[in-house]
Jmol script that loads the backbone (N, CA, C; Angstrom):
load data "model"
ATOM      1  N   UNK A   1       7.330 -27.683  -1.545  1.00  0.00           N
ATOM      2  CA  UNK A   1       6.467 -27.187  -2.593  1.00  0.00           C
ATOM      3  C   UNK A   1       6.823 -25.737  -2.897  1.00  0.00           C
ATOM      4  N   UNK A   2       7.074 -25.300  -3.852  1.00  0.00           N
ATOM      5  CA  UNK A   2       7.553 -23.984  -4.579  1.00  0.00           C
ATOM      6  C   UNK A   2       6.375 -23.067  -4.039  1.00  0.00           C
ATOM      7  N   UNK A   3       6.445 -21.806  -3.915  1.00  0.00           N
ATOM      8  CA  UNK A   3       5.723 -20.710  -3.473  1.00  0.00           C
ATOM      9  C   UNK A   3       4.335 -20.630  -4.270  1.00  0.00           C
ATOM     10  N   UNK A   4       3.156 -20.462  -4.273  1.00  0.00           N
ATOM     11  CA  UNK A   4       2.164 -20.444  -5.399  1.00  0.00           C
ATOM     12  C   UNK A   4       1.596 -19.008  -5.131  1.00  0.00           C
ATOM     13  N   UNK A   5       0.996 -18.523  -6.024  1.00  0.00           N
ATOM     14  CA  UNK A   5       0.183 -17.023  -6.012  1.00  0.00           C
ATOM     15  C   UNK A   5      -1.302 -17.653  -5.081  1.00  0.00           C
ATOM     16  N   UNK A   6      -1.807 -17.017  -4.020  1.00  0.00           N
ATOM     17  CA  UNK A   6      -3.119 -17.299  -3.219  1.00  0.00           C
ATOM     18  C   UNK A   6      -4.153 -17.010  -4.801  1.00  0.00           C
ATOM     19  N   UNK A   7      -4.125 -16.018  -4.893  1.00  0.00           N
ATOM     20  CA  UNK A   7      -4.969 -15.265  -5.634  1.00  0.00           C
ATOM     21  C   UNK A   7      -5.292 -16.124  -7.268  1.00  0.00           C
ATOM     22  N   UNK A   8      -4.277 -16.256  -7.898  1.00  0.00           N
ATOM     23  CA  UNK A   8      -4.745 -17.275  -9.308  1.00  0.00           C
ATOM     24  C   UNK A   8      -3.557 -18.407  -9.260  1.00  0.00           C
ATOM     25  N   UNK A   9      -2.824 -18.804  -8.215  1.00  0.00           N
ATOM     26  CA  UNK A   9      -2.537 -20.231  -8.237  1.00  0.00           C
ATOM     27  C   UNK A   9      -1.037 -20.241  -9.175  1.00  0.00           C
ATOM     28  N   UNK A  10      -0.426 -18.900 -10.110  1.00  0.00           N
ATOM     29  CA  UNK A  10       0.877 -19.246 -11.045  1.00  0.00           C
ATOM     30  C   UNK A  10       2.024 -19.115  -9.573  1.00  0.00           C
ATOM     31  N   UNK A  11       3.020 -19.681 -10.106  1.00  0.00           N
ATOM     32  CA  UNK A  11       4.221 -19.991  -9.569  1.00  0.00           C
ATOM     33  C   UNK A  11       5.492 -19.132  -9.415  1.00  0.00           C
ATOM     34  N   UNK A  12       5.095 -17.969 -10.292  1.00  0.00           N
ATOM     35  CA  UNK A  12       6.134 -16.652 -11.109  1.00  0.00           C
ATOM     36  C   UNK A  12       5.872 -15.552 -10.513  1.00  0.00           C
ATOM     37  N   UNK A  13       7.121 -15.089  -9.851  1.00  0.00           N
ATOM     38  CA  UNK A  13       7.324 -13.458  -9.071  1.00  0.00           C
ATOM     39  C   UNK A  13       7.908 -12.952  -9.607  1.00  0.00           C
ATOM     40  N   UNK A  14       7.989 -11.768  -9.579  1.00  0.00           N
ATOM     41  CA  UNK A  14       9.034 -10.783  -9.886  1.00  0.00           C
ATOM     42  C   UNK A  14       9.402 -10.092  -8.395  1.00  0.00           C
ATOM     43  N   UNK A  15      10.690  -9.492  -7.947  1.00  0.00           N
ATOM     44  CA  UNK A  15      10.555  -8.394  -7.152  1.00  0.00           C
ATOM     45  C   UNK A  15      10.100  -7.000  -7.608  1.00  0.00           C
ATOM     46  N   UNK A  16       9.711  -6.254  -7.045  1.00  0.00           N
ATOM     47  CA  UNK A  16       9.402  -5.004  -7.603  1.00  0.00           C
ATOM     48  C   UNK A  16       9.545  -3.831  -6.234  1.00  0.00           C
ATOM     49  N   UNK A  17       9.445  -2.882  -6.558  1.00  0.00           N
ATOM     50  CA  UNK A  17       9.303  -1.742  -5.595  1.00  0.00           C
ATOM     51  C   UNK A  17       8.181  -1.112  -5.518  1.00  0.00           C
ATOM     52  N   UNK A  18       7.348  -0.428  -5.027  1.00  0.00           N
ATOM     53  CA  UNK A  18       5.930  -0.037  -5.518  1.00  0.00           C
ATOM     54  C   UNK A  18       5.800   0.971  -4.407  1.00  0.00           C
ATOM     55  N   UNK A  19       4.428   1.812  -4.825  1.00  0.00           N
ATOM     56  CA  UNK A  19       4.209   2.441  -3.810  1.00  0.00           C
ATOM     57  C   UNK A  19       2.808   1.971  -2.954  1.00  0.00           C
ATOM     58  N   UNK A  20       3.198   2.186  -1.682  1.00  0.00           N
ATOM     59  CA  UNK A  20       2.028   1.010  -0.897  1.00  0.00           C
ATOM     60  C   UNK A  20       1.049   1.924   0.085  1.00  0.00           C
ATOM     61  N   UNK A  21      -0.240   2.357  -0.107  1.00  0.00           N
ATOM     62  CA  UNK A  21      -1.124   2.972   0.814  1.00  0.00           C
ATOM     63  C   UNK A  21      -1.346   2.539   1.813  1.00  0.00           C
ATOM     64  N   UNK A  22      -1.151   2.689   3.311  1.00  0.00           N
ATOM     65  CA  UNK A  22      -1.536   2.573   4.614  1.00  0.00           C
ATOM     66  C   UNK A  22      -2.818   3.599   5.027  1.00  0.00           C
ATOM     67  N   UNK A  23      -3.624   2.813   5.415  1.00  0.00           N
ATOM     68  CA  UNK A  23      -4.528   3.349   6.567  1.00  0.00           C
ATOM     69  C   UNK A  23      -5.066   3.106   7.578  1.00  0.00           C
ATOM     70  N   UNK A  24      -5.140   3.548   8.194  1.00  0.00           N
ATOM     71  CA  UNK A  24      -5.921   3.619   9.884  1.00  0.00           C
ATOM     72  C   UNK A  24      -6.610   4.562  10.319  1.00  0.00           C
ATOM     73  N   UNK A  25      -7.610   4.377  10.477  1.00  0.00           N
ATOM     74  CA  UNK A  25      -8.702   5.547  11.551  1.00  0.00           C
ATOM     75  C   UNK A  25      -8.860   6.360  10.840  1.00  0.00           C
ATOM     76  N   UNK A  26      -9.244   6.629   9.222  1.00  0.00           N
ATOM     77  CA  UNK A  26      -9.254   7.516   8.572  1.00  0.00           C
ATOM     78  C   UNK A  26      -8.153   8.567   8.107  1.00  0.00           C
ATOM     79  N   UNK A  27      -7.000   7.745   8.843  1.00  0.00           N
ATOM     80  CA  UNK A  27      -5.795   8.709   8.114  1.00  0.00           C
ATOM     81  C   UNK A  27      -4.443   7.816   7.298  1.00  0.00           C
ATOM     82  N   UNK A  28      -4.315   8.231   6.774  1.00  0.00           N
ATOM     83  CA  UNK A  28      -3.820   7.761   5.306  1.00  0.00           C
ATOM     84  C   UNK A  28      -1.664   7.870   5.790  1.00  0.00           C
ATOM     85  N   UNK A  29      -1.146   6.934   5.462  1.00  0.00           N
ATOM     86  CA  UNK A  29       0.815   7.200   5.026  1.00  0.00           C
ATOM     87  C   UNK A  29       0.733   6.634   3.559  1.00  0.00           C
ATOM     88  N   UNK A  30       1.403   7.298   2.250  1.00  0.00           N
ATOM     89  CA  UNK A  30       1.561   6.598   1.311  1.00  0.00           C
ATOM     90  C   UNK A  30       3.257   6.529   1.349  1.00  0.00           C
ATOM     91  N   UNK A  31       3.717   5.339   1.385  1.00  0.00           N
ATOM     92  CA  UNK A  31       5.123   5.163   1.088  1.00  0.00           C
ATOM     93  C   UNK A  31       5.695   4.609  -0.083  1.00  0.00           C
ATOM     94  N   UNK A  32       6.948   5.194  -1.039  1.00  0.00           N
ATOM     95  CA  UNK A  32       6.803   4.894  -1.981  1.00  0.00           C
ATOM     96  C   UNK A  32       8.047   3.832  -1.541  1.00  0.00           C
ATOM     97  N   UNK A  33       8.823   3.333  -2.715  1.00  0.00           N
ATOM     98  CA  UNK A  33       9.601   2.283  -3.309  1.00  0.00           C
ATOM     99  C   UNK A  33       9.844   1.008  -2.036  1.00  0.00           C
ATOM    100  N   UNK A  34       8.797   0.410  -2.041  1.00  0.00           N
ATOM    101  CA  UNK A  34       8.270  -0.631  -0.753  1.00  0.00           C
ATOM    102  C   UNK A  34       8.294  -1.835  -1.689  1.00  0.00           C
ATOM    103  N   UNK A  35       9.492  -2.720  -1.207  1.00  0.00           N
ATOM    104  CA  UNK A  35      10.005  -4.259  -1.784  1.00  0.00           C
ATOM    105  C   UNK A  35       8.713  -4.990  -1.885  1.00  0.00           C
ATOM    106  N   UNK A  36       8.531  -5.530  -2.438  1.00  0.00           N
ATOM    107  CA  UNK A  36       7.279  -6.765  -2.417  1.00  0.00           C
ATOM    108  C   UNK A  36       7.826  -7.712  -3.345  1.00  0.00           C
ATOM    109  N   UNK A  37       6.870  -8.632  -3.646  1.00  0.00           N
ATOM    110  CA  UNK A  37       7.230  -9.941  -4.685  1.00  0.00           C
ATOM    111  C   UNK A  37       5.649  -9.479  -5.235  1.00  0.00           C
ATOM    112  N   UNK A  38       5.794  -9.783  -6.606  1.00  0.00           N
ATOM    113  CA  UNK A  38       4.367  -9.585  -7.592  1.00  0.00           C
ATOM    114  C   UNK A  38       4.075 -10.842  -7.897  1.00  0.00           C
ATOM    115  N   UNK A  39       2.917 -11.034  -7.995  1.00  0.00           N
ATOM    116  CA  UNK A  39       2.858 -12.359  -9.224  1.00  0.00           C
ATOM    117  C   UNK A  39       3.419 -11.713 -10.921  1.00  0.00           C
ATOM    118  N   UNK A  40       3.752 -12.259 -11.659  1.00  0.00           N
ATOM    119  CA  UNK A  40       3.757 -12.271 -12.627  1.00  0.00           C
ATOM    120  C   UNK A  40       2.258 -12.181 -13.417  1.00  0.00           C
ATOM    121  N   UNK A  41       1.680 -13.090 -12.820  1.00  0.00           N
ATOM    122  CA  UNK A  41       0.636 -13.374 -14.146  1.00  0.00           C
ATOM    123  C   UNK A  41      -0.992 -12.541 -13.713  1.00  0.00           C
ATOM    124  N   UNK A  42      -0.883 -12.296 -12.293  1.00  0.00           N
ATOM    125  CA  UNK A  42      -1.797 -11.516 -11.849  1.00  0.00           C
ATOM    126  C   UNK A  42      -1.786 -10.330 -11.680  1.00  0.00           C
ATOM    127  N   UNK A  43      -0.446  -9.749 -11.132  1.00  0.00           N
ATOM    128  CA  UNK A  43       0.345  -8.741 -10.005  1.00  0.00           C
ATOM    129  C   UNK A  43      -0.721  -8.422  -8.930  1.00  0.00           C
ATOM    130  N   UNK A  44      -0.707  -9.879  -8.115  1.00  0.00           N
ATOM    131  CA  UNK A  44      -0.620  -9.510  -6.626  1.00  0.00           C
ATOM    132  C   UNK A  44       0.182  -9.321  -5.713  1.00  0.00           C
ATOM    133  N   UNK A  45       0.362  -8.617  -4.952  1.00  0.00           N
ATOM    134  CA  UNK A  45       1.552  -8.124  -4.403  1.00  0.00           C
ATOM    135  C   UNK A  45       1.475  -8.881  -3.124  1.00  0.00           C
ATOM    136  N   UNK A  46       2.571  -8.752  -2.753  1.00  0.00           N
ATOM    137  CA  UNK A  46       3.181 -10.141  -0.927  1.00  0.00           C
ATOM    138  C   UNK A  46       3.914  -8.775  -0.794  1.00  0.00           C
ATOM    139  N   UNK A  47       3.928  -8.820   0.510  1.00  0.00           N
ATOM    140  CA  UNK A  47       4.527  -7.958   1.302  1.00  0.00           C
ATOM    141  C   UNK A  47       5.577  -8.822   2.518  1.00  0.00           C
ATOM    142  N   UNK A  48       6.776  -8.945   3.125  1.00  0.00           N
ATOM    143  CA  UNK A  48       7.070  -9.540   4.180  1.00  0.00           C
ATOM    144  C   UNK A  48       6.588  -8.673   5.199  1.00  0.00           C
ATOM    145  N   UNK A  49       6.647  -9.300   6.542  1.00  0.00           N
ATOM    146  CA  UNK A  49       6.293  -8.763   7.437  1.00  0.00           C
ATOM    147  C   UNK A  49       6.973  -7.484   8.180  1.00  0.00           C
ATOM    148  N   UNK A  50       8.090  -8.172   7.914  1.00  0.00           N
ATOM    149  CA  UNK A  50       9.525  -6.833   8.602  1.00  0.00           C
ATOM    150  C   UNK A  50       8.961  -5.721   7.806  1.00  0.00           C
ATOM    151  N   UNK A  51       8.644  -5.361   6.656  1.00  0.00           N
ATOM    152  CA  UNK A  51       8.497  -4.073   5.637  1.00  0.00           C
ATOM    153  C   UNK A  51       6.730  -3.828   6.436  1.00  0.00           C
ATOM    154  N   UNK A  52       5.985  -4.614   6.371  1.00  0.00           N
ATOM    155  CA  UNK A  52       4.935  -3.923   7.172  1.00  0.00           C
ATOM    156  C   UNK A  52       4.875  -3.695   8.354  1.00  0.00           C
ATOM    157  N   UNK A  53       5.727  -4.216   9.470  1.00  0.00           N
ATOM    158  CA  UNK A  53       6.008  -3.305  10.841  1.00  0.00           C
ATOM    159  C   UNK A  53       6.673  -2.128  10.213  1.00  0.00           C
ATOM    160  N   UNK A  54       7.612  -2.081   9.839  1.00  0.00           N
ATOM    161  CA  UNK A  54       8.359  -0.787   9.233  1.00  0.00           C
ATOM    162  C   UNK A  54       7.332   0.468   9.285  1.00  0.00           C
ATOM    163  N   UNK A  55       6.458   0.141   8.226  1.00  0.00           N
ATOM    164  CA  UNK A  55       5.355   1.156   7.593  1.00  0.00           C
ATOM    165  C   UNK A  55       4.117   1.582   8.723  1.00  0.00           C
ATOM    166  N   UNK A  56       4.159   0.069   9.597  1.00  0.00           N
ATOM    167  CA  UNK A  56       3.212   0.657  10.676  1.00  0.00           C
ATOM    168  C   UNK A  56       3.877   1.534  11.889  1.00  0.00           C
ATOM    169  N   UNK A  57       5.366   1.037  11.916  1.00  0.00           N
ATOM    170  CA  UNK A  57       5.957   2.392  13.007  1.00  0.00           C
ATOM    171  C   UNK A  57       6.192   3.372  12.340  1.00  0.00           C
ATOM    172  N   UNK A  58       6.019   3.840  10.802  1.00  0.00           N
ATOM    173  CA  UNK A  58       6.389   5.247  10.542  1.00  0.00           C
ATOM    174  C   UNK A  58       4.915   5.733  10.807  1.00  0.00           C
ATOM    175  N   UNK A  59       3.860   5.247  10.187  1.00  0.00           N
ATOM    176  CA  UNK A  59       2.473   5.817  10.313  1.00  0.00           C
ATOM    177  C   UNK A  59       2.265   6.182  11.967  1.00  0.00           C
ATOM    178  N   UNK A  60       3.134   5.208  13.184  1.00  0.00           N
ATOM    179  CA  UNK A  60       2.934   5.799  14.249  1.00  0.00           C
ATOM    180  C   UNK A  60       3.229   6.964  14.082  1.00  0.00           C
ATOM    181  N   UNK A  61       4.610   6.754  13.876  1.00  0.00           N
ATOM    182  CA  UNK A  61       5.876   8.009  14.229  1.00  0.00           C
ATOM    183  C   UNK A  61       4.961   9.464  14.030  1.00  0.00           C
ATOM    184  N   UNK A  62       4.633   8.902  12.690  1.00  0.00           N
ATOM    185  CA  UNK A  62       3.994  10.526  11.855  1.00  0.00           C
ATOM    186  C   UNK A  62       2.562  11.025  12.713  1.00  0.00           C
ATOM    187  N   UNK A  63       1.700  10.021  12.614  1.00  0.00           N
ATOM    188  CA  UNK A  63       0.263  10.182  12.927  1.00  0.00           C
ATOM    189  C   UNK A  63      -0.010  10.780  14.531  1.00  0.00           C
ATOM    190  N   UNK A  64       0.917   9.729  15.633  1.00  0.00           N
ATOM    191  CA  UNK A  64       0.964   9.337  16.699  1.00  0.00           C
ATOM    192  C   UNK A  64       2.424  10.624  17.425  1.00  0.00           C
ATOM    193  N   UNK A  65       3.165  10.203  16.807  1.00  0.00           N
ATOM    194  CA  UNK A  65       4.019  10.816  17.516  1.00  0.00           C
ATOM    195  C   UNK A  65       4.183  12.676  17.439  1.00  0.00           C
ATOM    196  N   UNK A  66       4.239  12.683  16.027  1.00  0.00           N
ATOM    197  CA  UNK A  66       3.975  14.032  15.120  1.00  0.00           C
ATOM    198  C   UNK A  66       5.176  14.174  14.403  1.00  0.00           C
ATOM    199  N   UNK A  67       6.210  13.197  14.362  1.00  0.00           N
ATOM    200  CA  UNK A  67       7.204  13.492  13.083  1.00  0.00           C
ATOM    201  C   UNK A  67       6.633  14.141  11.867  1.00  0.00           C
ATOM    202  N   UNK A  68       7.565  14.648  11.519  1.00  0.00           N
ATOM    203  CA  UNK A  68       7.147  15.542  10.134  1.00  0.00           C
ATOM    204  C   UNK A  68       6.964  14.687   9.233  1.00  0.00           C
ATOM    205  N   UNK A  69       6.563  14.254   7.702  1.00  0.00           N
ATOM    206  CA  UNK A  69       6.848  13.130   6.676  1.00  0.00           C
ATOM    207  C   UNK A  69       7.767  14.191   5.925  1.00  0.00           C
ATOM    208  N   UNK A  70       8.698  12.970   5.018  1.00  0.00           N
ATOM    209  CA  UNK A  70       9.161  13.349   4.043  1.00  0.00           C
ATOM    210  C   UNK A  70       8.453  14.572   3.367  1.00  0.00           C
ATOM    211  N   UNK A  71       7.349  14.200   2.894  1.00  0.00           N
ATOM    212  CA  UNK A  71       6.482  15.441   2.047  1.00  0.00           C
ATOM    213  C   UNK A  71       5.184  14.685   2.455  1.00  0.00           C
ATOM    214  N   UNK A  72       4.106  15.779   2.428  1.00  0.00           N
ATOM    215  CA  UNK A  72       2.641  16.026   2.382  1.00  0.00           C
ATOM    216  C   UNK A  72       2.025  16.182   0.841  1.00  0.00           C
ATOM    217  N   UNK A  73       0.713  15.896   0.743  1.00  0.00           N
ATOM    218  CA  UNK A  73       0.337  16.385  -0.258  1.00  0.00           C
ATOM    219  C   UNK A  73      -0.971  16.325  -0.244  1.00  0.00           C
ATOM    220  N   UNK A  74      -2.241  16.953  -1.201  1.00  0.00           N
ATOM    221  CA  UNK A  74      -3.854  17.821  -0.801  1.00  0.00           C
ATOM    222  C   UNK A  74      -4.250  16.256  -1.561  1.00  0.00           C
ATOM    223  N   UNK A  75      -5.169  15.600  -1.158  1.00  0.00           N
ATOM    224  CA  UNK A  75      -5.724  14.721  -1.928  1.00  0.00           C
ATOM    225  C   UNK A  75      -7.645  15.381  -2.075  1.00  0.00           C
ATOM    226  N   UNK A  76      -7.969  15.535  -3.304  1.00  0.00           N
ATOM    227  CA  UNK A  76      -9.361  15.568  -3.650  1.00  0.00           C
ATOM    228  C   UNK A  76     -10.488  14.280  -3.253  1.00  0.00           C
ATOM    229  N   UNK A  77     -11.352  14.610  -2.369  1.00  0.00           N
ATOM    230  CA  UNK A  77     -11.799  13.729  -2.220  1.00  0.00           C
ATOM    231  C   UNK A  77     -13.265  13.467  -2.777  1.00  0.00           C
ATOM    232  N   UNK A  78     -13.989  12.887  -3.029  1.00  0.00           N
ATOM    233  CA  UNK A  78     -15.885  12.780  -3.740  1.00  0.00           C
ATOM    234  C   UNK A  78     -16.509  11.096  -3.310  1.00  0.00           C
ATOM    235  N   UNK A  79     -17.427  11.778  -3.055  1.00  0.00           N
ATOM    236  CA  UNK A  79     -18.759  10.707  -3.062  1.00  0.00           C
ATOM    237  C   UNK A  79     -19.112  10.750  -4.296  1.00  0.00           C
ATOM    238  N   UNK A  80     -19.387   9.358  -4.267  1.00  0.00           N
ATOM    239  CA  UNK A  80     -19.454   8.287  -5.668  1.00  0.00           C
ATOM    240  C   UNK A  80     -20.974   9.271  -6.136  1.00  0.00           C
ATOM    241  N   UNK A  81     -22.010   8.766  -5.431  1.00  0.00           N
ATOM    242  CA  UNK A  81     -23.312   9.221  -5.627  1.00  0.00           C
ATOM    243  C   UNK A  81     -23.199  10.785  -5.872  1.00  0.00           C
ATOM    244  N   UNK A  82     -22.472  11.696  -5.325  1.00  0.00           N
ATOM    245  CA  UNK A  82     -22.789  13.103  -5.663  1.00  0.00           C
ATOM    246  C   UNK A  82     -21.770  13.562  -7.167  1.00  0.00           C
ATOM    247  N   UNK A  83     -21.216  12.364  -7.501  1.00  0.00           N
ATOM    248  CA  UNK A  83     -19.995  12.909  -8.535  1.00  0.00           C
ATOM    249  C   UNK A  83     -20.774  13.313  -9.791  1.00  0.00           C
ATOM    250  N   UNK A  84     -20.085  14.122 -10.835  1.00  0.00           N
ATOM    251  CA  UNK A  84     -20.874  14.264 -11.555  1.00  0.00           C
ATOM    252  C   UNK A  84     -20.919  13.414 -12.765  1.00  0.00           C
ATOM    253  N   UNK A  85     -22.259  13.000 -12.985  1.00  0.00           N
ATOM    254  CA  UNK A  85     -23.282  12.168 -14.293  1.00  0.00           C
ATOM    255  C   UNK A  85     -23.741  11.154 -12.986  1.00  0.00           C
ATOM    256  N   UNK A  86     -24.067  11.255 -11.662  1.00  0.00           N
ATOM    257  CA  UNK A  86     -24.262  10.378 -11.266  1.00  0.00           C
ATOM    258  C   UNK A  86     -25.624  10.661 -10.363  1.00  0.00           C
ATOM    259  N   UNK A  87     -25.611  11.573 -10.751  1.00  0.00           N
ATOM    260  CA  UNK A  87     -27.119  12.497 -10.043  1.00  0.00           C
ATOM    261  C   UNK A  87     -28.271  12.549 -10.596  1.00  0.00           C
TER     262      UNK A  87
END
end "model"
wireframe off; spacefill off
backbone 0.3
color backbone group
C-alpha cells in the first residue's frame, strides 16, 4: 500500500528542507534546512528517525554538554492574557 498522509489521508509528498523547533525542559535548538517529506495537500511534515536522533544529540551537545551553536539569537517572549488588547 503506497504511503498515505496520517493527518488528511492524500497520497502526495514533496521533499523539502525546513526549519524544525526542538524542545526540552524549557529550552529551545532551532535547526534550519532539516529533510522531511510534506504532504502536498496539507503540509504535514514526517521526519525520519536518523534526522531526529541527529537533532536530539545536537540539543544534547549544546544544552548538556555546552558546545557553542552555530549562532544564538534573543527571542521576545508574552503571555497571551497580558498582551496588549487583551486586558
Amino acid at each position: 500500500m503506497d504511503k498515505v498522509c496520517n493527518f488528511c489521508g492524500h497520497a502526495h509528498f514533496r521533499h523539502r528542507q525546513v526549519q524544525y523547533i526542538y524542545r526540552h525542559a524549557g529550552k529551545y535548538l532551532i535547526v534550519n534546512q532539516v529533510p522531511c517529506e510534506e504532504c502536498e495537500y496539507c503540509g504535514e511534515q514526517y521526519f525520519a528517525a536518523p534526522v531526529l536522533r541527529k537533532i536530539e544529540a545536537e540539543f544534547h551537545a549544546i544544552h548538556v554538554v555546552g558546545r557553542p551553536p552555530t549562532h544564538s539569537i534573543s527571542v521576545p517572549v508574552e503571555e497571551y492574557a497580558h498582551a496588549p488588547g487583551n486586558r
